[in-house]
C-alpha positions in Angstrom: 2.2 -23.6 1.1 1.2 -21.1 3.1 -2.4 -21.6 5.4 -5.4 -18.9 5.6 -4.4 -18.1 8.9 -1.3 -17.3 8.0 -2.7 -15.0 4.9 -4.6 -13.2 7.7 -2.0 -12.5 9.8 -0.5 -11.0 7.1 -3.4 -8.8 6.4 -3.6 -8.0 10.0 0.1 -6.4 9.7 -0.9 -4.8 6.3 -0.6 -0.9 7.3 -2.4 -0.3 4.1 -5.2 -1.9 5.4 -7.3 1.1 6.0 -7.3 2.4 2.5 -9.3 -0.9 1.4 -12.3 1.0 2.9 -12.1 3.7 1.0 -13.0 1.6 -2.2 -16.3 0.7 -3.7 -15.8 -3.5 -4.3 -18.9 -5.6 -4.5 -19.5 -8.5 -2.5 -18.2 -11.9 -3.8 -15.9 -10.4 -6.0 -12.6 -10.6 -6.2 -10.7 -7.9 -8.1 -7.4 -8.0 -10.2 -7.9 -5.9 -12.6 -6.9 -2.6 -11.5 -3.7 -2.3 -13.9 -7.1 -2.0 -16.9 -9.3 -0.5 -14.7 -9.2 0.9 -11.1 -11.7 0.4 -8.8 -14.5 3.1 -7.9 -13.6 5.3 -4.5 -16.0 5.7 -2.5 -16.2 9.3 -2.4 -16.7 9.6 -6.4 -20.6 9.2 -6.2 -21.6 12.3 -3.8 -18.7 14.3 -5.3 -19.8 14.0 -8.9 -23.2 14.0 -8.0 -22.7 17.9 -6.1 -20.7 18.4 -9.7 -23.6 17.6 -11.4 -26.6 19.4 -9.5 -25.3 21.9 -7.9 -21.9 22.8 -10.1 -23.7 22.4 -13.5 -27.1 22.2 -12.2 -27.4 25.3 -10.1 -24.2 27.4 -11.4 -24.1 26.4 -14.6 -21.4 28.6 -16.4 -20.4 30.5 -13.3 -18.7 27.2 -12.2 -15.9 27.9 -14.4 -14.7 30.9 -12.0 -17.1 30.4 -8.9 -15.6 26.1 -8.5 -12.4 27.1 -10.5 -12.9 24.0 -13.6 -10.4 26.0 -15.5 -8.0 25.5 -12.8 -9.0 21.5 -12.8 -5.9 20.9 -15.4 -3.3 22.6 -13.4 -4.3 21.5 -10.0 -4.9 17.7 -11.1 -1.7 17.9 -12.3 -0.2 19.3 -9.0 -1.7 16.1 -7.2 0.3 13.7 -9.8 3.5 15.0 -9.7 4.7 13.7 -6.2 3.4 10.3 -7.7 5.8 10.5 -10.7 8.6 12.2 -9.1 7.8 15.8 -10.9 6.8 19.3 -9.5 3.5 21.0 -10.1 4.1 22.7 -12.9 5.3 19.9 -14.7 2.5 18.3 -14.8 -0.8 19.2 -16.5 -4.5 16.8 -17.0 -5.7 17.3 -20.1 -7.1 15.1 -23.1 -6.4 11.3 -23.9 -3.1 9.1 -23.6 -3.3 8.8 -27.1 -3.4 12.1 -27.8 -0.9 13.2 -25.1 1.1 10.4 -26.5 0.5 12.5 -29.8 2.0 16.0 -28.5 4.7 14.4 -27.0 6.2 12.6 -30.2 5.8 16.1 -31.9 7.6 18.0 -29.7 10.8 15.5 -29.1 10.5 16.0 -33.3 10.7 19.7 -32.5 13.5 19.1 -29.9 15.5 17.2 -32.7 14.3 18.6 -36.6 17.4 17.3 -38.2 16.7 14.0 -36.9 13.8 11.6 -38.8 13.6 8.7 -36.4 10.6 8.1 -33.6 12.0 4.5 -32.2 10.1 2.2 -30.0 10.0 -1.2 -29.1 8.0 -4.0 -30.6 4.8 -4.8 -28.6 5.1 -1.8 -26.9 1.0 -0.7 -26.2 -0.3 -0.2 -29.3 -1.9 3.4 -29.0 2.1 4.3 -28.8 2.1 2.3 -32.3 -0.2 4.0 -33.5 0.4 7.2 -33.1 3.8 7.1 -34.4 2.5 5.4 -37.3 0.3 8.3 -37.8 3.0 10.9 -37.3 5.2 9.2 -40.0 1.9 8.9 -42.6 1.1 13.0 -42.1 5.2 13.2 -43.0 4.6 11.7 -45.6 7.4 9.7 -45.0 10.1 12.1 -43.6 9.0 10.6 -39.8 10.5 7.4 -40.0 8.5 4.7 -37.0 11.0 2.2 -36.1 10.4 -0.7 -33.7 12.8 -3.1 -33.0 13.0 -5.9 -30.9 13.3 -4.9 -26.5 16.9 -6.9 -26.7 18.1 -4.2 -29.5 17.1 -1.0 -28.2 20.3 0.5 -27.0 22.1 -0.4 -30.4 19.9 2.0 -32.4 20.1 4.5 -30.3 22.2 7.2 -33.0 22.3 10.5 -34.4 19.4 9.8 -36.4 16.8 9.0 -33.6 14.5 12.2 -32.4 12.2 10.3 -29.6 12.6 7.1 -27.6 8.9 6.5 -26.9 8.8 3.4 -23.9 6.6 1.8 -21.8 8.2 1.7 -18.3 5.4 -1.7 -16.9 4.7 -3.6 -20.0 1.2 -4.0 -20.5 1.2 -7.5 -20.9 4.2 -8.9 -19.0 4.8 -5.9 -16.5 8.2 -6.0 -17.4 9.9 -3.3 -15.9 12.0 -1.3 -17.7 15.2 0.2 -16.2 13.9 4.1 -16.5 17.4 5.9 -15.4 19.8 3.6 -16.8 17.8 3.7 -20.4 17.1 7.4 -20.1 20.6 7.8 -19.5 21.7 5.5 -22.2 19.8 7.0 -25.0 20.3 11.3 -24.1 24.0 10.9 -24.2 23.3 10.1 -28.0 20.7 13.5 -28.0 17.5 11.7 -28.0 14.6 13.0 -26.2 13.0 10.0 -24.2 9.5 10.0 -23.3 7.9 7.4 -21.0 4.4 5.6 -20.8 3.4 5.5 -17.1 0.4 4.3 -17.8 1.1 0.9 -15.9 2.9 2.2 -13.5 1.8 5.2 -12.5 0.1 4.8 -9.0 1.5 1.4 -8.4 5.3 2.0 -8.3 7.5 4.8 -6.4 8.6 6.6 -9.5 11.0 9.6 -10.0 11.2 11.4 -13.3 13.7 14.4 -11.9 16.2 11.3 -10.4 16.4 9.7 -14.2 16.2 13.5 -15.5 13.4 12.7 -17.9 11.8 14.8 -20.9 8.4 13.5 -21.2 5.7 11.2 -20.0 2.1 10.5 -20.4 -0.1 8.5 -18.3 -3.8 7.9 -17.9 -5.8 8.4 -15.4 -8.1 5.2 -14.6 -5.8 2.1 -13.5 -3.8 2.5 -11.0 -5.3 6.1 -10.3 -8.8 5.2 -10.0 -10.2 8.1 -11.9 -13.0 5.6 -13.7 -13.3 4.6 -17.4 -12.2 6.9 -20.0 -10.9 9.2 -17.0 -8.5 12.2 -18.3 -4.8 11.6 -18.6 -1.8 13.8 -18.2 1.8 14.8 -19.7 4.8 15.5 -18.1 7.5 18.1 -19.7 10.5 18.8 -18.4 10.9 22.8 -17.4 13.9 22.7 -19.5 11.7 21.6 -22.4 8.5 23.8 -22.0 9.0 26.8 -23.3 10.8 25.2 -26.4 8.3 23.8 -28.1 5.2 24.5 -30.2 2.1 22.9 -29.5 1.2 20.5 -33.0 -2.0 21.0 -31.3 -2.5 24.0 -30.7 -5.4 23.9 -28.6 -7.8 26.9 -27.5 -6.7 26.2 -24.0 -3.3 26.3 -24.5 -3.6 29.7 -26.1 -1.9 32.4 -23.5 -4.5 34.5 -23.2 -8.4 32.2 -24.2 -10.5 34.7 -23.2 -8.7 37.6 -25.8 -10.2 35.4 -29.1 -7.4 36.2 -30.8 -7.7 34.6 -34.5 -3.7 33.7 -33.9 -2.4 31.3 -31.7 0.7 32.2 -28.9 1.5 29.5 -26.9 1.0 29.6 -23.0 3.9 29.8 -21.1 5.3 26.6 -19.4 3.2 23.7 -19.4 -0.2 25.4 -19.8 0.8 24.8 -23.5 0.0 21.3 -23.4 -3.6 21.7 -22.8 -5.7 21.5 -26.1 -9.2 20.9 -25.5 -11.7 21.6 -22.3 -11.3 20.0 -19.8 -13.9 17.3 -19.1 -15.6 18.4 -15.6 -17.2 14.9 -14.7 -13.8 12.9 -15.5 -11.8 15.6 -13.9 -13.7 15.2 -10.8 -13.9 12.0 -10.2 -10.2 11.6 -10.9 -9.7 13.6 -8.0 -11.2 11.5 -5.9 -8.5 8.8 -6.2 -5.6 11.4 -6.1 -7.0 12.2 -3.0 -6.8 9.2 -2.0 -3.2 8.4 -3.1 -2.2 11.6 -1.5 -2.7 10.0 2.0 -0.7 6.5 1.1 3.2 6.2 1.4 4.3 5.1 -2.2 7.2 3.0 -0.5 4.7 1.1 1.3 2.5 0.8 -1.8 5.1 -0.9 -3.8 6.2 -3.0 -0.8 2.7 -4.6 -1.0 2.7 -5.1 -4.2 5.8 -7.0 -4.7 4.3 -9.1 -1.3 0.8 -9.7 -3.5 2.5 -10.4 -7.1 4.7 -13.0 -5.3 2.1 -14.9 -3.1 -0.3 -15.0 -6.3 3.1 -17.0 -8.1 4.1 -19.1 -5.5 0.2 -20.0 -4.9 -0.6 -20.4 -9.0 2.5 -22.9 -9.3 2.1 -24.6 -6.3 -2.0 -25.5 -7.0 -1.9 -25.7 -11.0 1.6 -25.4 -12.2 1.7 -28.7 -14.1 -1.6 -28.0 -15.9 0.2 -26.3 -18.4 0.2 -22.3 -16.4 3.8 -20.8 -17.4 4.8 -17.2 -15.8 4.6 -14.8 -18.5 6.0 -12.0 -15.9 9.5 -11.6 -14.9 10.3 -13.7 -11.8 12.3 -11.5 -10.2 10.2 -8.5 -8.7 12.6 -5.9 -9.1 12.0 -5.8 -12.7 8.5 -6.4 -12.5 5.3 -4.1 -12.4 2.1 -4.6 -10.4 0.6 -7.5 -12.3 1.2 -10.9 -12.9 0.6 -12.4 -16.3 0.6 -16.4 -16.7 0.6 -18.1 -20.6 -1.9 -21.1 -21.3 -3.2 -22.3 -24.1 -6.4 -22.2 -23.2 -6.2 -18.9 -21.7 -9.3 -17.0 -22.6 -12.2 -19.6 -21.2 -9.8 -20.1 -18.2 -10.6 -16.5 -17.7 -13.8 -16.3 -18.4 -14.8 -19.1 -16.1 -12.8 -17.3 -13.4 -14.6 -14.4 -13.9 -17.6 -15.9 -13.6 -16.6 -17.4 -10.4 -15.9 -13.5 -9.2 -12.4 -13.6 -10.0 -11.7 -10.6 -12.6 -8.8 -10.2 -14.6 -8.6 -10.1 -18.1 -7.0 -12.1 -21.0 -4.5 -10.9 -23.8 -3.6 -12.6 -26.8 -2.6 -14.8 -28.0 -2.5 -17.0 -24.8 -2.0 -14.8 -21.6 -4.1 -14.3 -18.5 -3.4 -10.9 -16.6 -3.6 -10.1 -13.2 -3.4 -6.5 -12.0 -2.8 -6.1 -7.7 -3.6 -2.7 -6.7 -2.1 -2.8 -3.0 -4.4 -0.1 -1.9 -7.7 -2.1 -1.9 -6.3 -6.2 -3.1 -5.3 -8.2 0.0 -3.5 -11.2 0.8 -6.8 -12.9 1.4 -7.8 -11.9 -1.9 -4.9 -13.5 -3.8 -5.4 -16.6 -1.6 -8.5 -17.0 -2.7 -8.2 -16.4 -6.0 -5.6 -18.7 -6.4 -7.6 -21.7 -4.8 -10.8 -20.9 -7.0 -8.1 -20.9 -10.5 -7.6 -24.5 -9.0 -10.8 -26.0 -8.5 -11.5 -24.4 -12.3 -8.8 -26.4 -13.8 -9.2 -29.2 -11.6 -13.0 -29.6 -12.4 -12.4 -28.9 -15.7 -15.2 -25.7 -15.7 -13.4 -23.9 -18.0 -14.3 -26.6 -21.2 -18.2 -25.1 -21.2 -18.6 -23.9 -24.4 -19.9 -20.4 -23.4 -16.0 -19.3 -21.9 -14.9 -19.7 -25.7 -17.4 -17.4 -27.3 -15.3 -14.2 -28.0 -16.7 -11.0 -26.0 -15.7 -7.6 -27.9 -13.8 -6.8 -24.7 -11.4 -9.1 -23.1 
């Protein structure tokens, strides 16, 4: 097993080192949880504090032309696509996951209307559930939602399947899915694909041109550090665009707002994805991370991670292994995200006394305790040391207070 001073070196060699600084972490803490939650950048504070006194404060409505905020959806976008492997106007931030998740499953519909089948797999994140679920009870029944098991995607994919909605990371696991080869797989049978990046996004070199992909959503506060409930974005192919019409069809997607036209014509491209205002505050804080992402090399990024996701492993089975930890992540990094995830029966007041030792990950039934590395700010120290205090937990036995077993309404 490795010694701290070898950890350190490691560190030392990091050549994401830098970016740590740029993060907002308290003391005492450490931090896995970016894959639910990214942590604050630095430069979020001052910049959403000039939003809010001098941009609202002081120019109140003029902001919308004098700090462009109706350009904030277009050129947010332009800062993810190089993330995702997209172009600029590919990409537009606007609205929720859920609801982008929403748009999308409507327009593969539109893609394919003689087809009645949205397909997913089962435990797949369950907005994406839901909102498939939705779009099949509106139909009153002419959507069909199908979810089968991961094992038997590629066996329903047919002539009667619209949309294949996936999760590239899996939330729980981080199992990676392979994007090209499935992408591939199920549009030589005419079905649109769209992709949750949501775990991914930020964490892992992705390209969406090099698979040739028709959609993806994402959000905007895990891996891109935008802050809770920050604004996500959608993805539609160029070839796409201009096919579809908006379900919802927003005032902002409208081609011309500002005529007030009681009829709605689409934008052109993917300024027809909008829907609602943008939200100013979320918008700029979100920035703040892109900006930051813009300066790292994604290579490196995903380098790191795969070094930090297989330290934590070899470090959890080596100090508690036989105390009943089993990896619920693939072993082999190639097919895994930015997070490990270890089962245990006792999993939720093992992570609540961790936490309240300053080690912050999160649990997810019915037994698994999820870690989330975000290579930009976690270092090898940190995974080190988290590692030894998950031992002398277990070892002390800690964990068995009765207060780590009372439920919290977010876990």
């Amino acid at each position: 097993m490795k010694t701290i001073e070898e950890i350190r070196s490691l560190d030392a060699a990091d050549p994401l080192a830098d970016f740590r600084n740029r993060f907002e972490l308290p003391d005492g803490v450490i931090y896995l949880d970016g894959n639910s939650l990214g942590v604050m950048p630095k430069s979020a504070p001052e910049r959403m504090a000039q939003v809010v006194k001098t941009e609202w404060g002081q120019d109140l409505i003029r902001s919308w032309n004098r700090h462009d905020w109706i350009g904030y959806p277009r050129r947010l976008g332009a800062k993810i696509a190089p993330l995702i492997g997209a172009r600029p106007d590919e990409v537009v931030v606007a609205d929720s996951t859920s609801i982008n998740i929403f748009k999308a499953l409507s327009a593969a519909l539109q893609l394919n209307p003689d087809r009645p089948v949205i397909l997913s797999e089962r435990g797949n994140f369950p907005t994406n559930v839901y909102m498939m679920q939705g779009l099949s009870a509106h139909s009153a029944g002419a959507i069909e939602h199908r979810l089968v098991d991961t094992s038997e995607l590629e066996s329903h994919f047919d002539n009667n399947v619209a949309a294949l909605l996936i999760t590239q990371a899996h939330y729980k696991t981080g199992y990676l899915h392979d994007m090209q080869a499935i992408t591939a797989a199920a549009q030589a049978k005419g079905i649109v694909v769209i992709w949750d990046l949501c775990h991914s996004a930020g964490a892992l070199e992705i390209d969406l041109h090099a698979c040739n992909a028709d959609m993806a959503v994402g959000c905007g506060y895990k891996y891109l550090h935008g802050g809770p409930g920050a604004p996500a974005f959608i993805f539609v192919a160029e070839r796409h665009q201009n096919r579809i019409m908006p379900v919802l069809s927003g005032w902002l997607g409208h081609a011309r707002p500002f005529d007030f036209s009681d009829d709605y014509v689409p934008a052109g491209g993917i300024d027809r994805f909008k829907c609602s205002s943008p939200s100013i505050l979320g918008m700029a804080a979100l920035e703040c991370g892109l900006d930051i992402h813009a300066a790292a090399d994604m290579a490196a990024v995903r380098t790191k991670s795969v070094a930090l996701t297989e330290l934590f492993i070899e470090q959890v089975e080596a100090r508690v292994g036989e105390m009943g930890f089993r990896l619920a992540s693939p072993r082999d990094p190639a097919i895994r995200g930015s997070q490990v995830s270890f089962h245990h029966e006792n999993g939720y007041p093992v992570m609540q006394a961790l936490i309240a030792r300053g080690v912050i990950g999160d649990f997810r039934d019915p037994d698994i305790l999820r870690f989330g590395f975000t290579p930009l700010y976690t270092s090898h120290e940190d995974v080190f040391r988290a590692a030894g205090i998950l031992q002398s937990i277990m070892e002390s036995g800690e964990w068995r207070e009765p207060r780590f077993s009372v439920r919290a309404a977010v876990t």
